[in-house]
PQR file with spaces between the fields and no chain letter, atoms N, CA, C, O and H, PARSE charges and radii, in Angstrom:
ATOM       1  N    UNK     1       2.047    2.919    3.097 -0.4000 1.5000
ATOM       2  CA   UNK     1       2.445    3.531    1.846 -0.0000 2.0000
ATOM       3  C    UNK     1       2.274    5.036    1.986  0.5500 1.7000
ATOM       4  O    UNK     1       1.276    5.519    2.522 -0.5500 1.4000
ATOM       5  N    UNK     2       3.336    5.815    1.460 -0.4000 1.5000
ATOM       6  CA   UNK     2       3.263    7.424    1.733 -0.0000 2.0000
ATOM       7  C    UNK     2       2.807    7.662    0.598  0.5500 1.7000
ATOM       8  O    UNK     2       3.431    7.216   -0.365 -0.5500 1.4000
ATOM       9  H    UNK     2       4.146    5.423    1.025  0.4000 1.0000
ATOM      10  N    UNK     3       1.427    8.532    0.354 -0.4000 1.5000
ATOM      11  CA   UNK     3       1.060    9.171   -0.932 -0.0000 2.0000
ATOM      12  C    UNK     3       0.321   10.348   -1.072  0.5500 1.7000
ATOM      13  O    UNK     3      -0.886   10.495   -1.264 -0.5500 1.4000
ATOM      14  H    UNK     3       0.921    8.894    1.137  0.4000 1.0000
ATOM      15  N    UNK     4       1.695   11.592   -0.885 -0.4000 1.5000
ATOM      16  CA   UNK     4       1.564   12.944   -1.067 -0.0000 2.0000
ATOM      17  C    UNK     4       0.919   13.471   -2.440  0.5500 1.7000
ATOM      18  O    UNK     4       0.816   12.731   -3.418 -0.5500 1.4000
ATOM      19  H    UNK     4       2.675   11.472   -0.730  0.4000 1.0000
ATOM      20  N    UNK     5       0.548   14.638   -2.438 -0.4000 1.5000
ATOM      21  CA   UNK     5      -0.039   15.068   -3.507 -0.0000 2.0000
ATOM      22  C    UNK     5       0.869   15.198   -4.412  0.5500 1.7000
ATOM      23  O    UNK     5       0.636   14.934   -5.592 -0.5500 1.4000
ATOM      24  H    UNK     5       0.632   15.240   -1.643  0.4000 1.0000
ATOM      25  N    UNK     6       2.226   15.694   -3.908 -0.4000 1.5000
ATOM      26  CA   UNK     6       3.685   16.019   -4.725 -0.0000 2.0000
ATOM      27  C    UNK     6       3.434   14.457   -5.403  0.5500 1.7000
ATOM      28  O    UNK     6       2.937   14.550   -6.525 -0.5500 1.4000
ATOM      29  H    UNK     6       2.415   15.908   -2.950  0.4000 1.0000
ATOM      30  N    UNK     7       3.593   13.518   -5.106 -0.4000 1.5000
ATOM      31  CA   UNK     7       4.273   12.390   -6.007 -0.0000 2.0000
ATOM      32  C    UNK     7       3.285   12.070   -6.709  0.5500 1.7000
ATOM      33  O    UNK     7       3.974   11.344   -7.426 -0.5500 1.4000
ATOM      34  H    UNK     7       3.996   13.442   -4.194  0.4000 1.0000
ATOM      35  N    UNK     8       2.130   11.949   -7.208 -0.4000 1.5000
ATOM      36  CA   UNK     8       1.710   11.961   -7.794 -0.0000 2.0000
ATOM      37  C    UNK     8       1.133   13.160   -8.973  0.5500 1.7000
ATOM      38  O    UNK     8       0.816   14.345   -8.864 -0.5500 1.4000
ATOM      39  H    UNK     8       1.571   12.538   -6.625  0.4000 1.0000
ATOM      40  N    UNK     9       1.185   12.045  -10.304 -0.4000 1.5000
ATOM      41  CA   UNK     9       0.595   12.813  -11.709 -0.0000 2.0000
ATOM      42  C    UNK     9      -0.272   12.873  -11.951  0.5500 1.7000
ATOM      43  O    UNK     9      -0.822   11.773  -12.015 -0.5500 1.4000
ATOM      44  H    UNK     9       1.442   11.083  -10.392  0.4000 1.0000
ATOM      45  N    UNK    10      -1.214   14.164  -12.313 -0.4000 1.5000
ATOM      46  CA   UNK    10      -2.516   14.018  -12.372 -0.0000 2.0000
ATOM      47  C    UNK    10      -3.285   14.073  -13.728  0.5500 1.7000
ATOM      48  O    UNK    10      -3.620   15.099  -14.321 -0.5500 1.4000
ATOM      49  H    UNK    10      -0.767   15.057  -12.261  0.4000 1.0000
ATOM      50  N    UNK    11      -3.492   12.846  -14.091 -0.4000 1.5000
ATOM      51  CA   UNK    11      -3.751   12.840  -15.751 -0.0000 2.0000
ATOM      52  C    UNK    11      -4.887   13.633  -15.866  0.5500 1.7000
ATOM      53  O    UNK    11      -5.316   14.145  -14.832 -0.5500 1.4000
ATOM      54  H    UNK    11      -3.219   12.013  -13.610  0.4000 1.0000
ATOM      55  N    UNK    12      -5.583   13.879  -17.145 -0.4000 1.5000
ATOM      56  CA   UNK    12      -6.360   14.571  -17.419 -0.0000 2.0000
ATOM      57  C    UNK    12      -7.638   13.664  -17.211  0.5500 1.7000
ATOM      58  O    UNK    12      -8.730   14.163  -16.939 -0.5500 1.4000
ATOM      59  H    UNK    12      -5.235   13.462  -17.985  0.4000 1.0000
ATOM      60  N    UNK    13      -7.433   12.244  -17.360 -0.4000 1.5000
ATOM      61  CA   UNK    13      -8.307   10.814  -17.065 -0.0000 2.0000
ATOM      62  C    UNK    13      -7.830   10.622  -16.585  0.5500 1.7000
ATOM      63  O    UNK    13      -6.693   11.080  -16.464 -0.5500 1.4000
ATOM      64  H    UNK    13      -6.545   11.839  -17.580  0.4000 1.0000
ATOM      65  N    UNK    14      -8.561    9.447  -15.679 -0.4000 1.5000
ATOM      66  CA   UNK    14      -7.658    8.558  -14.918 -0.0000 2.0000
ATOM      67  C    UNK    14      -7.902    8.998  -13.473  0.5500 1.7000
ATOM      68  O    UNK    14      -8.453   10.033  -13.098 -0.5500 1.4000
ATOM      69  H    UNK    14      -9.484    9.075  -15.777  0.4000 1.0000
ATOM      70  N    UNK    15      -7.434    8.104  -12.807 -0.4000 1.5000
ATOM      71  CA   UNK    15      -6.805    8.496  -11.349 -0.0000 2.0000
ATOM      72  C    UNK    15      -5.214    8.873  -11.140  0.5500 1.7000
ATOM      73  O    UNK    15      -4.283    8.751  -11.936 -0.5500 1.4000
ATOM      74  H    UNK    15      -6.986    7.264  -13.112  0.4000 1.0000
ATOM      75  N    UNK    16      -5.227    9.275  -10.055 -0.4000 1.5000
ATOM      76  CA   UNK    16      -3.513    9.868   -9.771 -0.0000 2.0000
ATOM      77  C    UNK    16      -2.799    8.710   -9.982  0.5500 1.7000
ATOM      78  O    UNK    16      -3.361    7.615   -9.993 -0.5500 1.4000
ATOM      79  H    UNK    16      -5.983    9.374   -9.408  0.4000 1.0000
ATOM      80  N    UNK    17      -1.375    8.874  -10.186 -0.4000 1.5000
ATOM      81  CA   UNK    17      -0.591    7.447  -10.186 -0.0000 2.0000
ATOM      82  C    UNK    17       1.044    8.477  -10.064  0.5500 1.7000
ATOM      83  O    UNK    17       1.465    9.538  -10.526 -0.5500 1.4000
ATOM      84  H    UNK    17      -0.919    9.764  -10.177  0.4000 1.0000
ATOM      85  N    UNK    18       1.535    7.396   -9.166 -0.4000 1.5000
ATOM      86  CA   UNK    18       3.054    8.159   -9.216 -0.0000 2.0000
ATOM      87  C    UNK    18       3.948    8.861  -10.179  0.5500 1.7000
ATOM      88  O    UNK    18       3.941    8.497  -11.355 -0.5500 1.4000
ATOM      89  H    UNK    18       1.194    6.534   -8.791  0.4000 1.0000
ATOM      90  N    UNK    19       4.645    9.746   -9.821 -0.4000 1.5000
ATOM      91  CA   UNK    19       5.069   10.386  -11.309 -0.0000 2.0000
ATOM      92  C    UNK    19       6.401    9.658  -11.263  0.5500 1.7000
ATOM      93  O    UNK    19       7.234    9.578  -10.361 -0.5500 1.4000
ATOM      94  H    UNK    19       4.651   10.042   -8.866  0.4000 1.0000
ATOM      95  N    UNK    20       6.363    9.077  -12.666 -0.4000 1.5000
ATOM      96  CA   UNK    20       7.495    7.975  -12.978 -0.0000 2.0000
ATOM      97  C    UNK    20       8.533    8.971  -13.739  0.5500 1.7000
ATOM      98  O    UNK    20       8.389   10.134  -14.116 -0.5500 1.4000
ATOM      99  H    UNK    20       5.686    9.142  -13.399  0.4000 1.0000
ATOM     100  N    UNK    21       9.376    8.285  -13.802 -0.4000 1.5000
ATOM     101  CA   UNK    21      10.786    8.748  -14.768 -0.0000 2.0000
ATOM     102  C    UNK    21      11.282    7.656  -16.058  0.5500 1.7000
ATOM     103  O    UNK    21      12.089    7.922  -16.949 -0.5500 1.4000
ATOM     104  H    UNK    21       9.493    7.341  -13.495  0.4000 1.0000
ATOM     105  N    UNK    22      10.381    6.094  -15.811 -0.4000 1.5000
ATOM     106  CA   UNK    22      10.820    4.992  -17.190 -0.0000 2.0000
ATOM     107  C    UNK    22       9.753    4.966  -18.236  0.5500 1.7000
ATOM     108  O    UNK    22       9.193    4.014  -18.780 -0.5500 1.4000
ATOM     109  H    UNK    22       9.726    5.878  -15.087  0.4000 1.0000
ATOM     110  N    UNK    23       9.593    6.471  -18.398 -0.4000 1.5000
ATOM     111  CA   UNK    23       8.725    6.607  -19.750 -0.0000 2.0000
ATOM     112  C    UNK    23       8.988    7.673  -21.094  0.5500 1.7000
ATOM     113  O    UNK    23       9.952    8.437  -21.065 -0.5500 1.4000
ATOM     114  H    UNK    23      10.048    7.244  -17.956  0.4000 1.0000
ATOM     115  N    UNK    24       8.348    7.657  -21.887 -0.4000 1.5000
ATOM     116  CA   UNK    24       9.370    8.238  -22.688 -0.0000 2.0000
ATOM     117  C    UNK    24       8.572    9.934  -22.546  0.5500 1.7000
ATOM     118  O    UNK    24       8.960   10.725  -23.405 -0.5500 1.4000
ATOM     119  H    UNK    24       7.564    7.036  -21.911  0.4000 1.0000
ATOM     120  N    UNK    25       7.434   10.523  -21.447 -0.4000 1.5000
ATOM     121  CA   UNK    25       7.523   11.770  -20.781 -0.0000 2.0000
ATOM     122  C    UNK    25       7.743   11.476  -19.381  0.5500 1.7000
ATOM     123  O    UNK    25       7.498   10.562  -18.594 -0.5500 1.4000
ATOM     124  H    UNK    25       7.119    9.880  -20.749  0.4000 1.0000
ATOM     125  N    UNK    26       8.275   12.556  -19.381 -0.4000 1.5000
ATOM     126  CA   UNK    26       8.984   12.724  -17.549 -0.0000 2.0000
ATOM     127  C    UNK    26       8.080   14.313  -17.282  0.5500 1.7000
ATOM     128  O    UNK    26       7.727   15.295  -17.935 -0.5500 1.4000
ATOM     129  H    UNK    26       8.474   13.299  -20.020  0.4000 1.0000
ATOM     130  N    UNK    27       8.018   13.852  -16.068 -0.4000 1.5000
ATOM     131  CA   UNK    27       6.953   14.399  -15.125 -0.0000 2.0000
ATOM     132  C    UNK    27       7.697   14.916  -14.004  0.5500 1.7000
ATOM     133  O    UNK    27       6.989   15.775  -13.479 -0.5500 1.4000
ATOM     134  H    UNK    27       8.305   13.055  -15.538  0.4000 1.0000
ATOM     135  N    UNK    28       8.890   14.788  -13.334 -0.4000 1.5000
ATOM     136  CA   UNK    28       9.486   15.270  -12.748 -0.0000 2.0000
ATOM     137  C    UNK    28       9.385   14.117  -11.325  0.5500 1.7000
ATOM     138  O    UNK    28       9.209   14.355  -10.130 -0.5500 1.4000
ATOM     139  H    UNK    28       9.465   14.090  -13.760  0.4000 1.0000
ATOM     140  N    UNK    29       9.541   13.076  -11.919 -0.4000 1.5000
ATOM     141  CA   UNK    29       9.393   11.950  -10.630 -0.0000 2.0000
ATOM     142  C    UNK    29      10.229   11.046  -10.460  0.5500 1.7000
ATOM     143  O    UNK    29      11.028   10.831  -11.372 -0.5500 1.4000
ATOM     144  H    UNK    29       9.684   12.882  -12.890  0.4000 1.0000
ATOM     145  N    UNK    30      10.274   10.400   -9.459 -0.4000 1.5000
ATOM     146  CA   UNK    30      11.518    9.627   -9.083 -0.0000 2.0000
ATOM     147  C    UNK    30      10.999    8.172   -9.406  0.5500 1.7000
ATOM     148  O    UNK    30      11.930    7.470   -9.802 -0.5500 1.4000
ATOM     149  H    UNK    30       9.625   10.575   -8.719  0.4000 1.0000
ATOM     150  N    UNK    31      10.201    7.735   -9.372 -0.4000 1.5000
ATOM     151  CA   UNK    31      10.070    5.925   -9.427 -0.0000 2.0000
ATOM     152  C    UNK    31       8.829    5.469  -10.052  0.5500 1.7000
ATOM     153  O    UNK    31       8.135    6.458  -10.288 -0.5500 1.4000
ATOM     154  H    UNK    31       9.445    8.305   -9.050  0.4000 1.0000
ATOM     155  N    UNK    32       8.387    4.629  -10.337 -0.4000 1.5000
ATOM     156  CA   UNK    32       6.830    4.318  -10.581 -0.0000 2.0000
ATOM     157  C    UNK    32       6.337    3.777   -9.607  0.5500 1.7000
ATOM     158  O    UNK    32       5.285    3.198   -9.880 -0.5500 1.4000
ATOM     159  H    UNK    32       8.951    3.825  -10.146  0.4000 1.0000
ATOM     160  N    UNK    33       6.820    3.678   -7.988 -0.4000 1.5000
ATOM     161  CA   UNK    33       6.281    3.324   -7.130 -0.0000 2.0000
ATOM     162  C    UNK    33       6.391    4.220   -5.943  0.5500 1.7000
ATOM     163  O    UNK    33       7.371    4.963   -5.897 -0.5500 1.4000
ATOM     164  H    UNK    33       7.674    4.148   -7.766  0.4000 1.0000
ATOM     165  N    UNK    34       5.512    4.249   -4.972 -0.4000 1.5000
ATOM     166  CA   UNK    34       5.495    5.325   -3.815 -0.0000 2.0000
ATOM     167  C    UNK    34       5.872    4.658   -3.026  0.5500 1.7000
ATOM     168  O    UNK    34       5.481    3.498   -2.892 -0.5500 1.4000
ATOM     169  H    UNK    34       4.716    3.645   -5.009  0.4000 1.0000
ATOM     170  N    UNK    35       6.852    5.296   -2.195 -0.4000 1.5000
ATOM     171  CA   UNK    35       7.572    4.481   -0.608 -0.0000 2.0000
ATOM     172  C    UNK    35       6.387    4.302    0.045  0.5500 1.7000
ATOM     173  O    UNK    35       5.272    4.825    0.049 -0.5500 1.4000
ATOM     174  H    UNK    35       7.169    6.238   -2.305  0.4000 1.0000
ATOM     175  N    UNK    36       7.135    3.127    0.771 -0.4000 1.5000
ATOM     176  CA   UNK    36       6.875    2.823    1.790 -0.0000 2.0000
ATOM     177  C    UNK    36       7.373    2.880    3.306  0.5500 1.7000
ATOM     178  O    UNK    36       8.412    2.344    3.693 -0.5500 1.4000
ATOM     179  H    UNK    36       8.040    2.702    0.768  0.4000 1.0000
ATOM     180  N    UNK    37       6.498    3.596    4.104 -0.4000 1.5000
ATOM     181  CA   UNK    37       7.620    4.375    5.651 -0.0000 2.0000
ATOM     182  C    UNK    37       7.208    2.759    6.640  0.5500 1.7000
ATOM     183  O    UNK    37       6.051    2.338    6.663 -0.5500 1.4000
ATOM     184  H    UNK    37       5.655    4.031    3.790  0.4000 1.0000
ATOM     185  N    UNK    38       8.392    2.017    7.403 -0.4000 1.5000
ATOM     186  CA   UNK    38       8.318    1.105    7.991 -0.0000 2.0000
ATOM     187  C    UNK    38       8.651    1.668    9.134  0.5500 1.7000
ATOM     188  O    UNK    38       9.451    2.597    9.020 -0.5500 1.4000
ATOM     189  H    UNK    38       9.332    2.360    7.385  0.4000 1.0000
ATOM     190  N    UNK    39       8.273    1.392   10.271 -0.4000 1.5000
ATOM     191  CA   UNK    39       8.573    1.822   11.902 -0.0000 2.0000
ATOM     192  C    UNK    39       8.834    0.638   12.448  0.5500 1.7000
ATOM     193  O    UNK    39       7.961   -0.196   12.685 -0.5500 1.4000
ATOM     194  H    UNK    39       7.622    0.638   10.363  0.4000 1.0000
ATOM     195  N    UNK    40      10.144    0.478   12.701 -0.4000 1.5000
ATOM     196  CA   UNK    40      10.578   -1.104   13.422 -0.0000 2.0000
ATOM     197  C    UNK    40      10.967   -0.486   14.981  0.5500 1.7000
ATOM     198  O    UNK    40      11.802    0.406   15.126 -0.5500 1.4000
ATOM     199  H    UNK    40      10.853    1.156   12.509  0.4000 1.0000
ATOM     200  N    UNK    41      10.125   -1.194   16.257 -0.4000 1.5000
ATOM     201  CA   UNK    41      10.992   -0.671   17.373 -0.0000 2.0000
ATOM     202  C    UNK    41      11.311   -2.093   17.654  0.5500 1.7000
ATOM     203  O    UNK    41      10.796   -3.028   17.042 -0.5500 1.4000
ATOM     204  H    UNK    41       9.447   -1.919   16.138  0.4000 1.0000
ATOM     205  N    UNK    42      12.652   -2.283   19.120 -0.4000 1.5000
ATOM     206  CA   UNK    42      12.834   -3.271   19.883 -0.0000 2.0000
ATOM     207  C    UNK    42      12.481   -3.256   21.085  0.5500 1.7000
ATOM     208  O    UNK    42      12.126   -2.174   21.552 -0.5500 1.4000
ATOM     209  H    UNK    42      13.071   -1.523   19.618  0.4000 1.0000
ATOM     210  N    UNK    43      12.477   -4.146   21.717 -0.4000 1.5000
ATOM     211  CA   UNK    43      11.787   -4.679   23.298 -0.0000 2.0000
ATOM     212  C    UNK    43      13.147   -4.594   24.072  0.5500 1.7000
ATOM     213  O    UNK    43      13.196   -4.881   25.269 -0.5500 1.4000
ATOM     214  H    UNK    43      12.765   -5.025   21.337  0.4000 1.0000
């Protein structure tokens, strides 16, 4: 899971949590979930 300081919101409580966009404030974020980077090689 990738979790930059950028994607996350930093409430005033709380812990960090992704900055979402399906709420009724926007934070300047793309999803309520943080990617995930997969590395597939072949043999």
């Amino acid at each position: 899971i990738v979790k930059k300081d950028w994607m996350l919101y930093y409430p005033k409580r709380g812990e960090p949590r992704p900055s979402r966009t399906a709420t009724s404030q926007y934070y300047g974020g793309y999803s309520d979930h943080l990617p995930v980077f997969l590395k597939m090689t072949t043999e």
